[in-house]
C-alpha angles and dihedrals in degrees: 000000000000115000120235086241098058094043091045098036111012097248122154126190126183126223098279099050096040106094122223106279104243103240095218129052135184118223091256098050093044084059093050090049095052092042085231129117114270073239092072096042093059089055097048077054090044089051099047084251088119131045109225117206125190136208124237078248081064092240117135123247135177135216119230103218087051087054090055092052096048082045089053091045099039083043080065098034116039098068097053090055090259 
């Protein structure tokens, strides 16, 4: 799968140089990741765009590769008022 840096800024990194994605993200830092407003991100959820997951604390977390692959579609969608 294609990383957001290297869809955003053309970066590539090879296997020794890519750190571990880390599984569990926090709303702030899965807008951070993504380079988007929390904002955004609660939409995508809103919209079925994102999935949400929740601890058994009840807090919310979100899953990086989840995020590449909203990033990819809304990259597609949110221009033609999808």
């Amino acid at each position: 799968m294609t990383h957001i840096a290297t869809l955003c800024y053309g970066l590539t990194m090879d296997e020794s140089t890519t750190p571990e994605r880390p599984k569990r993200l926090t709303a702030t830092e899965a807008a951070a990741y993504a380079g988007i407003a929390r904002s955004t991100l609660y939409r995508w959820v809103k919209r079925g765009k994102m999935p949400e997951h929740r601890a058994p604390s009840g807090r919310p977390w979100y899953d990086p590769a989840e995020l590449d692959a909203a990033f990819l579609d809304a990259d597609h969608t949110e221009g033609s008022g999808a």
